[in-house]
DRENDO-1510 file (C-alpha; in Angstrom, 1 decimal, always signed):
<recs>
REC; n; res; u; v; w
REC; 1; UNK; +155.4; -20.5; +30.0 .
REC; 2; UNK; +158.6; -21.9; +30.8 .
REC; 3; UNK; +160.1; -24.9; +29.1 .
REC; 4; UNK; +161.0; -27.8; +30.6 .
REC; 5; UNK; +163.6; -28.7; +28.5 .
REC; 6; UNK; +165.9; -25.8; +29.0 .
REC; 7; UNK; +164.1; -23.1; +31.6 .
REC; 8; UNK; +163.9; -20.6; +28.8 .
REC; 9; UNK; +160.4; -18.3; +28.7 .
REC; 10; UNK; +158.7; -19.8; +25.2 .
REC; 11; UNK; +157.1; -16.5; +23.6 .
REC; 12; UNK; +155.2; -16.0; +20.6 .
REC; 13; UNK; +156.1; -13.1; +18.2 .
REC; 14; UNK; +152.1; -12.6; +18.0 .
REC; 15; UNK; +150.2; -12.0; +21.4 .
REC; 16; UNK; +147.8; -15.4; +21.2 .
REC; 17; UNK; +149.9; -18.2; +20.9 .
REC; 18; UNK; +146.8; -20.2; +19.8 .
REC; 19; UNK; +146.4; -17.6; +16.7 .
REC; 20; UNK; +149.5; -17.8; +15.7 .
REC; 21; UNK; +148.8; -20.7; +13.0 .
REC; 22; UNK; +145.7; -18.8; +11.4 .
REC; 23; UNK; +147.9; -15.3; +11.5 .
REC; 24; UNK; +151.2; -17.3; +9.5 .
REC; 25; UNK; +149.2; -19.5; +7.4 .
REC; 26; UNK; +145.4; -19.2; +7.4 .
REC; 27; UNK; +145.7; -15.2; +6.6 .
REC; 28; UNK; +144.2; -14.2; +9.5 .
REC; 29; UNK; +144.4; -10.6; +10.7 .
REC; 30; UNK; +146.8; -9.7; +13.3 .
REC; 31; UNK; +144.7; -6.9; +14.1 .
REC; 32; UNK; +142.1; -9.2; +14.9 .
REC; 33; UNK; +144.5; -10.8; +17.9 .
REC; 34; UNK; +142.6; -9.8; +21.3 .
REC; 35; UNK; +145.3; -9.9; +23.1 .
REC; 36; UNK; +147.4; -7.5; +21.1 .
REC; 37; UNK; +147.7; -4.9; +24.2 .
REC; 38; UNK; +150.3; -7.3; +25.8 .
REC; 39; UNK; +152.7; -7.1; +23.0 .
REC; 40; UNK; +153.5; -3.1; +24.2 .
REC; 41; UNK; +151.6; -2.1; +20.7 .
REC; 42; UNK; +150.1; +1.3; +20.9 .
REC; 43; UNK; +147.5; +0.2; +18.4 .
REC; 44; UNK; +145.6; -2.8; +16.8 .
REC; 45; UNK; +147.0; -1.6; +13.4 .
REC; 46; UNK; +150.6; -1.0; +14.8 .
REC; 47; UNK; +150.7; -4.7; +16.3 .
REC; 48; UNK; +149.3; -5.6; +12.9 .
REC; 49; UNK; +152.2; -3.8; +10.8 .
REC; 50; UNK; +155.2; -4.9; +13.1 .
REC; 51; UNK; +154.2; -8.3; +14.9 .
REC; 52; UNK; +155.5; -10.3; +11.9 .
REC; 53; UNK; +158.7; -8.6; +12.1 .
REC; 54; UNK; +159.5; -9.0; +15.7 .
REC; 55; UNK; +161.1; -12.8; +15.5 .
REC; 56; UNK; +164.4; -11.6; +16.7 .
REC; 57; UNK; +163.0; -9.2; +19.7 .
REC; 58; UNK; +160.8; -12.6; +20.2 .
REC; 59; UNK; +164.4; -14.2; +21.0 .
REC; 60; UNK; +166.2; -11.8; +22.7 .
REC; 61; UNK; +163.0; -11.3; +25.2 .
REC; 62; UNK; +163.5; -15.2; +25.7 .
REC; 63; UNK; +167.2; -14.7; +26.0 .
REC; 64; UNK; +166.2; -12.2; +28.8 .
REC; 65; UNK; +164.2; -14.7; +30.8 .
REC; 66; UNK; +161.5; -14.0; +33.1 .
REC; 67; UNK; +161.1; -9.9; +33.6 .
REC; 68; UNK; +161.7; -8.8; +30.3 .
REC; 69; UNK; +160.4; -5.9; +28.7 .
REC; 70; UNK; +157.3; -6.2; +26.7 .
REC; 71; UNK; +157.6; -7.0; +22.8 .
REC; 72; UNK; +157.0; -3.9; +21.6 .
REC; 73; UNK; +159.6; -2.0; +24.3 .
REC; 74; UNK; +162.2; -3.8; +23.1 .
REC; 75; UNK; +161.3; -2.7; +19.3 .
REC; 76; UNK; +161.3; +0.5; +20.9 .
REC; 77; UNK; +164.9; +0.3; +21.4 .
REC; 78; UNK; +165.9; -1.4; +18.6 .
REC; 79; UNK; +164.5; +0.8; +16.4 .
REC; 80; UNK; +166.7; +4.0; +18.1 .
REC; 81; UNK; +169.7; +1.8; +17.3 .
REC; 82; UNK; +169.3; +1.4; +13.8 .
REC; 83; UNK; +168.4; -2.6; +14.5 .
REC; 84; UNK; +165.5; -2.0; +12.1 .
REC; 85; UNK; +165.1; +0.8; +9.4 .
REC; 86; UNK; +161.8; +2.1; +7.2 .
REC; 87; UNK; +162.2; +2.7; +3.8 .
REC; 88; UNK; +160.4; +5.7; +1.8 .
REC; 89; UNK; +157.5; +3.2; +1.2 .
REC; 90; UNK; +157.1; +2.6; +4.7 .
REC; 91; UNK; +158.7; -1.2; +4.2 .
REC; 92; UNK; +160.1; -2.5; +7.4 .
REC; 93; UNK; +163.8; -4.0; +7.0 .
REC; 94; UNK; +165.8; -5.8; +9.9 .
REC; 95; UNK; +166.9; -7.2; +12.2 .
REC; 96; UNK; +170.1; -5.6; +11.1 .
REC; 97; UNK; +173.2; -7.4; +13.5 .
REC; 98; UNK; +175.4; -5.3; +14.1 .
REC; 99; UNK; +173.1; -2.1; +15.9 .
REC; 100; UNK; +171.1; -5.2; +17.5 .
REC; 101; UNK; +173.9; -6.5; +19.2 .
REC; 102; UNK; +175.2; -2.7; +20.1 .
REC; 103; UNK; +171.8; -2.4; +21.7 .
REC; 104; UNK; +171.4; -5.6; +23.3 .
REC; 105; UNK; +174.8; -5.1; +25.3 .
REC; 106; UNK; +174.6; -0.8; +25.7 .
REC; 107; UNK; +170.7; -1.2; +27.2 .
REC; 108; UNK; +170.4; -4.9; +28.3 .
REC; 109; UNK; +174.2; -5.6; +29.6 .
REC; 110; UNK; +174.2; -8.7; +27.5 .
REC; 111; UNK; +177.7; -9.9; +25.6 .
REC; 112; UNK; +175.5; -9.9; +22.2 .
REC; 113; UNK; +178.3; -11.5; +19.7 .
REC; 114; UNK; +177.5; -11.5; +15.7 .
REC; 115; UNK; +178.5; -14.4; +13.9 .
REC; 116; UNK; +178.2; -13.3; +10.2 .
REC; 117; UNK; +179.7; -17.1; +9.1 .
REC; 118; UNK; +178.6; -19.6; +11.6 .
REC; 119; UNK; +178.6; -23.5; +10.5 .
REC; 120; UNK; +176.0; -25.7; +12.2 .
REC; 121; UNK; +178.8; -27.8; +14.3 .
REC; 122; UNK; +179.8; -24.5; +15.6 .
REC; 123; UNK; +176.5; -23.9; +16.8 .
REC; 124; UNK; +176.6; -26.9; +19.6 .
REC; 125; UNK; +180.5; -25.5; +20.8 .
REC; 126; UNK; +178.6; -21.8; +21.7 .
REC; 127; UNK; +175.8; -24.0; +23.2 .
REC; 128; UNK; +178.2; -25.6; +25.1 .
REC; 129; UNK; +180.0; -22.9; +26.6 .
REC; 130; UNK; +177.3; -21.2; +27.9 .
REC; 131; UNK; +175.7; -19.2; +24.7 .
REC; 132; UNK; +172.5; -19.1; +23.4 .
REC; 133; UNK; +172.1; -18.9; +19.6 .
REC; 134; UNK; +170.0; -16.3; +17.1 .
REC; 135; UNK; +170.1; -18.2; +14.7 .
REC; 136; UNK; +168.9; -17.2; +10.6 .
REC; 137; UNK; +166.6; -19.9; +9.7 .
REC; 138; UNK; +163.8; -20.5; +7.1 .
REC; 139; UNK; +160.3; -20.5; +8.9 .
REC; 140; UNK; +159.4; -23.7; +6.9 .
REC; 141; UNK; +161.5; -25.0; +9.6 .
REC; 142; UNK; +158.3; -25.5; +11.4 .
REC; 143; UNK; +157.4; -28.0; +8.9 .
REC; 144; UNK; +160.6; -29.9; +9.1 .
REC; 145; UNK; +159.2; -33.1; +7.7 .
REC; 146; UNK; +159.2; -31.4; +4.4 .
REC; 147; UNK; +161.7; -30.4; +2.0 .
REC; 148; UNK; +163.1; -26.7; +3.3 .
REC; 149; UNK; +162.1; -23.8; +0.6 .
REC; 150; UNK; +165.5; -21.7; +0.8 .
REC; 151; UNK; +167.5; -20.4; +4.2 .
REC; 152; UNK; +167.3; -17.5; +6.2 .
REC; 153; UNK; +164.7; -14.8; +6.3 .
REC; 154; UNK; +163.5; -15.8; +10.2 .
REC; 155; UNK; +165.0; -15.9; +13.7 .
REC; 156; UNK; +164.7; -18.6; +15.8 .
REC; 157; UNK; +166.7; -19.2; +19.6 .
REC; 158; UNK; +168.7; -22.4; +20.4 .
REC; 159; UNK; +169.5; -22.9; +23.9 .
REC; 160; UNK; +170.8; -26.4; +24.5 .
REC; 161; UNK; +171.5; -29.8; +22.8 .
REC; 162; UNK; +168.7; -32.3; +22.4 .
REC; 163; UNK; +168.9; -34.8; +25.8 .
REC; 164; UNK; +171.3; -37.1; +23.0 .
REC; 165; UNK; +173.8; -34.8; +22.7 .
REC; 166; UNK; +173.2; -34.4; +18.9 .
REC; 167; UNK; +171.0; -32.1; +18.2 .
REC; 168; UNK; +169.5; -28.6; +18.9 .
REC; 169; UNK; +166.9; -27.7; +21.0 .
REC; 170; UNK; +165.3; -24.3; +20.1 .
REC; 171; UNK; +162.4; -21.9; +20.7 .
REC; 172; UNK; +160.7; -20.6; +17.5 .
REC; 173; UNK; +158.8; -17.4; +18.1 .
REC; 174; UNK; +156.5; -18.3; +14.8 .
REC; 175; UNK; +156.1; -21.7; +15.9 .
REC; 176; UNK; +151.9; -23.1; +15.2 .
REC; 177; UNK; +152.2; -25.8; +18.3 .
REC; 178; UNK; +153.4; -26.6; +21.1 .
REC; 179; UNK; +156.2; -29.0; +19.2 .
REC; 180; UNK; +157.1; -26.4; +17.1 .
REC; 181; UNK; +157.4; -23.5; +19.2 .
REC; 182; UNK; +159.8; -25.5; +21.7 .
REC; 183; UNK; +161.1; -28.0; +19.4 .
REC; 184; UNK; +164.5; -30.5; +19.1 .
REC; 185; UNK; +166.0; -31.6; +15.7 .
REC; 186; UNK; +168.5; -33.2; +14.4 .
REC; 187; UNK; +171.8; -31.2; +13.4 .
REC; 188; UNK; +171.5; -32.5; +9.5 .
REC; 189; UNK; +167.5; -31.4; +9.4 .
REC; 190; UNK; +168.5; -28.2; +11.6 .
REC; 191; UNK; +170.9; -27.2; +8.8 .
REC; 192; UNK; +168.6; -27.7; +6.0 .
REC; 193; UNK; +167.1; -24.1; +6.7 .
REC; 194; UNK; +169.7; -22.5; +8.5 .
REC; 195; UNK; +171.1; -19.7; +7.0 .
REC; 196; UNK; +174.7; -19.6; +8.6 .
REC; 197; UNK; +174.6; -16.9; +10.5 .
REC; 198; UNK; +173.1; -15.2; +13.6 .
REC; 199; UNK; +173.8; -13.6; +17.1 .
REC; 200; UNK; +175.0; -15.2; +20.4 .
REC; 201; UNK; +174.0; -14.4; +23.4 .
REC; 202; UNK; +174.8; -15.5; +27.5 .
REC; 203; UNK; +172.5; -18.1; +28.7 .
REC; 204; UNK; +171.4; -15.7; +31.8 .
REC; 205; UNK; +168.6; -17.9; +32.9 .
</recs>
């Protein structure tokens, strides 16, 4: 679907938006999703190993608007950049910036800029100018009425301001409803889980 509040795509990193709840909190699964085909997967078990780890090609396939490559393709690429690495245990580790945004702007011609210290203020100038924002957050975020349980560790894509001017509107590709996968906050409650970092991109759409 396509958000009213901004035009961006809203995406799920899991193929049934209605499962994502019961996959991130009930322990369902992902295996078990029936539409797992879309996400590109070659398998149920393959969908189930990576779709919890696909947040940030959740965001840049949002970034991309409407025709972008299926989840899993752009995994694909990431993975020949280095943008996510396996160690000898088989443990999946990424997104890793700096070959994301070398991928992002060799294979999707997008000006994909790292911002390894980014304050929150800063956030609403890239917003401004015409950038949409990567951002490191806590996925707690999707819970923002309660206290946040640390920073970092998930990906989630601002696109604009709220309609005040104050806060930040953003897609969350782990998000359980409709509120939380297209949601607004305040900057203060934003900043509660944000990490400080993340990756702009060009707001193509």
């Amino acid at each position: 679907m396509t958000c009213p509040a901004c035009r961006f795509p809203v995406h799920t990193q899991f193929a049934s938006a209605e499962l994502v709840g019961p996959i991130v909190e009930g322990g369902l699964d992902p295996a078990t999703d029936p539409a797992w085909a879309e996400s590109g997967a070659a398998s149920p078990a393959e969908y189930a190993r990576w779709s919890g780890h696909l947040c940030g090609m959740t965001c840049l396939r949002m970034a991309l608007g409407a025709g972008s490559p299926s989840l899993f393709a752009l995994r694909d690429g990431a993975l020949r950049y280095g943008a996510y690495t396996q160690d000898a245990q088989g443990e999946i580790r990424g997104l890793i910036y700096a070959p994301f945004a070398e991928y992002a702007r060799e294979v999707h011609g997008v000006d994909a800029t790292v911002h390894r210290h980014l304050a929150a203020q800063e956030i609403l100038g890239l917003l401004d100018a015409g950038r949409t924002v990567m951002a490191s957050v806590h996925y707690g975020i999707r819970h923002p009425g309660r206290p946040a349980p640390g920073r970092g560790g998930h990906l989630v894509l601002l696109t604009s301001r709220t309609a005040d001017g104050t806060g930040v509107h953003f897609h969350n590709p782990s998000g359980t409803t409709a509120g939380t996968r297209a949601a607004d906050l305040a900057l203060p409650d934003f900043e509660r889980f944000f990490a400080g970092r993340g990756v702009s991109l060009p707001a193509s759409v």
